[in-house]
MIDOSE-1310 file (N, C-alpha, C; in nm, 2 decimals, decimal comma, always signed):
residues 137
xxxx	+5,47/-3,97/-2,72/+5,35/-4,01/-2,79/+5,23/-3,94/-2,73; +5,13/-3,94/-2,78/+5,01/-3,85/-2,76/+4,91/-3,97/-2,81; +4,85/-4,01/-2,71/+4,70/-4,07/-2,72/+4,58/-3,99/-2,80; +4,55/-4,04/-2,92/+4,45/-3,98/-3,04/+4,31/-4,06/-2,95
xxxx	+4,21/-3,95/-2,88/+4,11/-4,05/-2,86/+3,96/-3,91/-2,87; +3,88/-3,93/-2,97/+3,79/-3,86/-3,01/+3,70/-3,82/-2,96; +3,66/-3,70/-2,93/+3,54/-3,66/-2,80/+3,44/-3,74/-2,90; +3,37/-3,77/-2,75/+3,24/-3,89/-2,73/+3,26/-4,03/-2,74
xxxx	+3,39/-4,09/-2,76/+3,43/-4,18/-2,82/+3,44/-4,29/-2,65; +3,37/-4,42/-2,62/+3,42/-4,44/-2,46/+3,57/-4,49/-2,49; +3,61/-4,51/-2,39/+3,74/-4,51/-2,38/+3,81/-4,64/-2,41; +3,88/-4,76/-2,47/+3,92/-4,87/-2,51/+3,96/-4,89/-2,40
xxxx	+3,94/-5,06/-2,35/+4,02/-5,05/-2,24/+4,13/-5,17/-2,26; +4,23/-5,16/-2,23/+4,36/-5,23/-2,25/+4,41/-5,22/-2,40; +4,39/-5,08/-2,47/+4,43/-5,04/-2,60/+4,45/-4,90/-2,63; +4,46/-4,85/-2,71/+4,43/-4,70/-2,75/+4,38/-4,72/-2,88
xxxx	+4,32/-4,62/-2,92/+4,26/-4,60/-3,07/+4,37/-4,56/-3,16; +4,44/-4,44/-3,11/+4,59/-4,42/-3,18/+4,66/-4,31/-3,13; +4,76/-4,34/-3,15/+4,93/-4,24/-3,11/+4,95/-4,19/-3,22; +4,99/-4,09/-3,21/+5,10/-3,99/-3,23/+5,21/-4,02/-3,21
xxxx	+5,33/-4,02/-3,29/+5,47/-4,05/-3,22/+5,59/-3,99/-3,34; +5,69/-3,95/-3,30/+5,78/-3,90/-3,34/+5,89/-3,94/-3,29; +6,01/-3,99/-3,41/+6,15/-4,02/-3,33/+6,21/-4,15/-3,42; +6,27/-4,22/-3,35/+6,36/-4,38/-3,42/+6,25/-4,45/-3,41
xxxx	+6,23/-4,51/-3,53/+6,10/-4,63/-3,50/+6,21/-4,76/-3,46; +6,15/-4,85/-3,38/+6,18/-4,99/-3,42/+6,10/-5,14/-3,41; +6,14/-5,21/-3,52/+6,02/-5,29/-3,53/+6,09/-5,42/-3,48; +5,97/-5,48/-3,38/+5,98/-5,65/-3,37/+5,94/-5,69/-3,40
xxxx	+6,01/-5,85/-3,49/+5,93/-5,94/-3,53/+5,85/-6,01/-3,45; +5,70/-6,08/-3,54/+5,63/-6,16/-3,41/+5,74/-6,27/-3,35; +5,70/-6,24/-3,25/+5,75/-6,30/-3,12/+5,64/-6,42/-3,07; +5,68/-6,51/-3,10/+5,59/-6,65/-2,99/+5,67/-6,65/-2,87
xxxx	+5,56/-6,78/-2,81/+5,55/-6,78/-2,65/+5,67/-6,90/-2,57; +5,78/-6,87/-2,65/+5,94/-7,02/-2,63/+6,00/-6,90/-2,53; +6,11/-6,98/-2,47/+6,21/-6,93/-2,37/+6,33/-6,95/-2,51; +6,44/-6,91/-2,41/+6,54/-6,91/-2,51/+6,63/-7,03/-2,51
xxxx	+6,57/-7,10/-2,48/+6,58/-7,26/-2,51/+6,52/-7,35/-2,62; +6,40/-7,24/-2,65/+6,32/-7,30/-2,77/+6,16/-7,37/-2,69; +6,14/-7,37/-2,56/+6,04/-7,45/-2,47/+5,92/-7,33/-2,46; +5,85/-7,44/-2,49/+5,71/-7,34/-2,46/+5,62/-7,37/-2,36
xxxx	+5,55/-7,30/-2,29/+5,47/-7,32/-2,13/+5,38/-7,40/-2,25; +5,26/-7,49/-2,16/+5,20/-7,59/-2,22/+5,05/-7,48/-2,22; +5,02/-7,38/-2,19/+4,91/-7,30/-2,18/+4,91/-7,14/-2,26; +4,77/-7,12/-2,28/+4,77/-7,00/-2,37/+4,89/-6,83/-2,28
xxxx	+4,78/-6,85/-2,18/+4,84/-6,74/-2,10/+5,02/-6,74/-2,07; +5,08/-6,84/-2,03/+5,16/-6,87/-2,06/+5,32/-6,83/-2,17; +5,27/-6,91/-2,33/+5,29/-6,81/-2,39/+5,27/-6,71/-2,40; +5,15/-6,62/-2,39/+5,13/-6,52/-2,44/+5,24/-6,44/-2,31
xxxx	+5,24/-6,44/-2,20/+5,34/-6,38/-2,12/+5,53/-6,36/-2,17; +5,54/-6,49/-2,24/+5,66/-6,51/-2,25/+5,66/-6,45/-2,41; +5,59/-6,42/-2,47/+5,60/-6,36/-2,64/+5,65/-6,21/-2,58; +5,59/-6,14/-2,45/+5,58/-6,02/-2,41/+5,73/-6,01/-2,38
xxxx	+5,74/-6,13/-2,34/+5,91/-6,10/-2,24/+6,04/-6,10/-2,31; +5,96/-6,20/-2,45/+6,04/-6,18/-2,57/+6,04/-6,04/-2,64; +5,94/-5,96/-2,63/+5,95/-5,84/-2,72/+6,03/-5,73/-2,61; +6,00/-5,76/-2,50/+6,11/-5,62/-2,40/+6,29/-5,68/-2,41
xxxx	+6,29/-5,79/-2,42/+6,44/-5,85/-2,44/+6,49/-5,80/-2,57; +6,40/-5,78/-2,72/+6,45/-5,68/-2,81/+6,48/-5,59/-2,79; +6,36/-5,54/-2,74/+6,37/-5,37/-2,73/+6,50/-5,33/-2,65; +6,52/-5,43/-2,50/+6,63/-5,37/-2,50/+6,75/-5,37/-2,54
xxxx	+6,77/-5,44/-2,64/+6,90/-5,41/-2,74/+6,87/-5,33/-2,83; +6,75/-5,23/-2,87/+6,77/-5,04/-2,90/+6,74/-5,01/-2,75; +6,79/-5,04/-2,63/+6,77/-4,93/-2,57/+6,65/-4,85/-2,48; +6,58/-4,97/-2,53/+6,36/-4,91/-2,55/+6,33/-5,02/-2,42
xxxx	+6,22/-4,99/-2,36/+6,16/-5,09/-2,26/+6,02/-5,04/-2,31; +5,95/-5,16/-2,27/+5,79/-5,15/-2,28/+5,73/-5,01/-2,31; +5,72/-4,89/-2,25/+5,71/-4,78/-2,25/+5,69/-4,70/-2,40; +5,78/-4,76/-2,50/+5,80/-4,75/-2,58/+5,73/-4,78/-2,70
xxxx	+5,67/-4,91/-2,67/+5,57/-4,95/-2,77/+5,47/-4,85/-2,81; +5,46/-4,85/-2,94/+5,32/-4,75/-2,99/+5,22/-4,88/-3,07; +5,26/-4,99/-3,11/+5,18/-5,04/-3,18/+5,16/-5,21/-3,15; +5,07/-5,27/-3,12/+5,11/-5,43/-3,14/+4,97/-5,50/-3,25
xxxx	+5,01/-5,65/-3,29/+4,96/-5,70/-3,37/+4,98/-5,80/-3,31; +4,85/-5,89/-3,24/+4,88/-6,03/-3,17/+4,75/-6,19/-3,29; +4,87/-6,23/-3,33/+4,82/-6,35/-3,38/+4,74/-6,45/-3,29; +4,64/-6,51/-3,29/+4,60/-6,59/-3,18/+4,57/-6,70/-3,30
xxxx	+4,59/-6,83/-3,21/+4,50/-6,98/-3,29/+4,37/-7,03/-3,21; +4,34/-6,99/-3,13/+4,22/-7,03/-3,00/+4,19/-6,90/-2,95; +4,07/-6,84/-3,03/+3,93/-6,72/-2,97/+3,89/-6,74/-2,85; +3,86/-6,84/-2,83/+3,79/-6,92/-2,74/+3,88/-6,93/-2,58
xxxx	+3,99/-6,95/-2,62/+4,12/-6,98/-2,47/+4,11/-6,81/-2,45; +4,15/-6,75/-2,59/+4,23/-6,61/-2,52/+4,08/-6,49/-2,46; +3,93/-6,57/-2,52/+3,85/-6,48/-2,46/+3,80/-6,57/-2,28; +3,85/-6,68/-2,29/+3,84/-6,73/-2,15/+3,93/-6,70/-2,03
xxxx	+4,07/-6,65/-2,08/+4,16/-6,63/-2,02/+4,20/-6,47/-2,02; +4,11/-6,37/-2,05/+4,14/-6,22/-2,10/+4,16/-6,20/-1,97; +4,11/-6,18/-1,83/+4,16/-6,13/-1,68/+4,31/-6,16/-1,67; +4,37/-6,32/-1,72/+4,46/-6,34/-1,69/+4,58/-6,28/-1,80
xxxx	+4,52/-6,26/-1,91/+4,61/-6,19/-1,97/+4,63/-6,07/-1,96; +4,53/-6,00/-1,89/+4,55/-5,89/-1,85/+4,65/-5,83/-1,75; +4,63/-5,92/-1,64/+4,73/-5,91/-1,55/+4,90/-5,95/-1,61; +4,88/-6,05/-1,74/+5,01/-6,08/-1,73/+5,04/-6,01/-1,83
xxxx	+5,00/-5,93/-1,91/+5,05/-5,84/-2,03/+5,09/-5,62/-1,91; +5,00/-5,64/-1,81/+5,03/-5,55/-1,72/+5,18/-5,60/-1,65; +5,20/-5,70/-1,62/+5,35/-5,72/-1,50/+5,41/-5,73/-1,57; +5,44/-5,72/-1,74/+5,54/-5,73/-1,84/+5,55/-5,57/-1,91
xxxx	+5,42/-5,53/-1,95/+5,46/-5,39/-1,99/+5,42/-5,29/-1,95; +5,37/-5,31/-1,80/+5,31/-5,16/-1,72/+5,19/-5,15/-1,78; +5,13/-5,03/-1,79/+5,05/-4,96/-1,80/+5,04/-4,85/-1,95; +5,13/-4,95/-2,01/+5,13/-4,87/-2,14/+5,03/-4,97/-2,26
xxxx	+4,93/-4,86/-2,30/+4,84/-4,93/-2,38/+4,85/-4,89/-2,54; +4,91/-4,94/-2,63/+4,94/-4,89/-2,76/+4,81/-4,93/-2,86; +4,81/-4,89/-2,95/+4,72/-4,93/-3,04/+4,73/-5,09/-3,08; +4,64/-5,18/-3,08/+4,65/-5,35/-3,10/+4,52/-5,37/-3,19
xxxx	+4,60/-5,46/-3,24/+4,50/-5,57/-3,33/+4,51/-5,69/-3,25; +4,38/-5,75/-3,24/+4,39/-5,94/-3,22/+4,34/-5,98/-3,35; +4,43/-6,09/-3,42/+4,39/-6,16/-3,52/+4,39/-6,32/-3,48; +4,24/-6,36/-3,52/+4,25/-6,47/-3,52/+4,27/-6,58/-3,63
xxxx	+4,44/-6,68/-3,65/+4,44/-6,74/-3,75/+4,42/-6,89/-3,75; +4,46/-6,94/-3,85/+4,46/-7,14/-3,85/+4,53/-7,18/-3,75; +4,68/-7,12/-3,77/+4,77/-7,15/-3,71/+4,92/-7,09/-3,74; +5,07/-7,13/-3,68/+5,15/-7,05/-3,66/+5,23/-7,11/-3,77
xxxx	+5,36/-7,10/-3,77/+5,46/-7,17/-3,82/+5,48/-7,27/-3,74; +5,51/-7,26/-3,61/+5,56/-7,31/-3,50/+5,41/-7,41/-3,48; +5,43/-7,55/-3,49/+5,31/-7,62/-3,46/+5,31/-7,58/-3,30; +5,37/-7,56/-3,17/+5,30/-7,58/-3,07/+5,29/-7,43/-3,00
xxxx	+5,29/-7,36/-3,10/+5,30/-7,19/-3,11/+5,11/-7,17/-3,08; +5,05/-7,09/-2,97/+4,93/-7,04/-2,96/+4,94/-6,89/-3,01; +5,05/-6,81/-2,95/+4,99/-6,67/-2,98/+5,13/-6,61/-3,08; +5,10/-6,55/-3,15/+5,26/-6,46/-3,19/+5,20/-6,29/-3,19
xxxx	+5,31/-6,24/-3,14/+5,30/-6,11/-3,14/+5,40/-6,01/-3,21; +5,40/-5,91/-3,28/+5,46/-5,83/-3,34/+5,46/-5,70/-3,29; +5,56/-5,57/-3,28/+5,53/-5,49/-3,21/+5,63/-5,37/-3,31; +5,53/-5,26/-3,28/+5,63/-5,09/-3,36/+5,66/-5,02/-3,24
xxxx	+5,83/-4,97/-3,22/+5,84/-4,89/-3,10/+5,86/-4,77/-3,11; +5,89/-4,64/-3,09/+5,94/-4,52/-3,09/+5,99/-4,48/-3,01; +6,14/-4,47/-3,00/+6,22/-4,42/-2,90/+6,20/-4,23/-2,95; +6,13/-4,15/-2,86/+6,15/-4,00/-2,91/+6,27/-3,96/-2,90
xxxx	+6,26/-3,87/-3,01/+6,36/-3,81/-3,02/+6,43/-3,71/-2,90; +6,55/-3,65/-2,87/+6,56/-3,56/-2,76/+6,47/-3,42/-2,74; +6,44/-3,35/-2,85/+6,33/-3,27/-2,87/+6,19/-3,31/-2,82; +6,17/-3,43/-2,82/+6,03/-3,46/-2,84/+5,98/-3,47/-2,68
xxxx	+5,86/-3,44/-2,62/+5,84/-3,44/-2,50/+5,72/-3,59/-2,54; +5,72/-3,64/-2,41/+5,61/-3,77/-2,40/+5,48/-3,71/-2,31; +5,42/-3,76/-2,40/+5,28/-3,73/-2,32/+5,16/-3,85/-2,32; +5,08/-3,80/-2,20/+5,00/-3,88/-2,17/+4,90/-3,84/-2,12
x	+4,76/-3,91/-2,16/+4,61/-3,89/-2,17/+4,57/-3,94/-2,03
């Protein structure tokens, strides 16, 4: 993947503006913040950790780990929690997918399907092809 980022442009931080990417796409569905029991932490940050842990448990059945993501789309129901809690999500979206920053949307809605659902997340991956070299900005 190749970081698209525009002279003069400052730099996004905990995102990219856009990738480049070539190879197998694969797409996760949004992912909320439940274990695989169905239980959800009782806090934003919380979820939002365990939606992450949920989308690397996909990926790796293609094979893909964090690294891989080029794109996410995170549903929120509370502006308010997730801009009071942004350090902590930061740290906890870093101990789940490194240092890899894909292109994101935050959308804020009413709410989820899942009544005790705060965040859901969705995610596009690209495993490159053998040809393809990875790069980074």
């Amino acid at each position: 993947m190749r970081i698209l980022q525009p002279p003069g442009w400052p730099r996004p931080k905990g995102y990219s503006n856009g990738l480049e990417a070539s190879g197998r796409l694969v797409f996760v569905a949004g992912q909320i913040g439940w274990d695989e029991r169905g239980c959800f932490p009782g806090d934003f940050v919380g979820q939002f950790s365990q939606a992450l842990r949920n989308i690397v448990a996909v990926l790796e059945e293609a094979g893909l780990g964090p690294g891989h993501v080029a794109r996410m789309t995170w549903y929120i129901t509370d502006k308010a929690a997730y801009l009071r809690d942004l350090p902590e999500i930061g740290r906890a979206y870093r101990e789940v997918m490194g240092r890899n920053y894909p292109t994101m949307s935050v959308v804020v809605v009413a709410g989820l399907v899942e009544d005790e659902a705060l965040v859901e997340i969705e995610a596009t991956a690209v495993a490159p092809s053998e040809t393809d070299h990875v790069a980074t900005a």
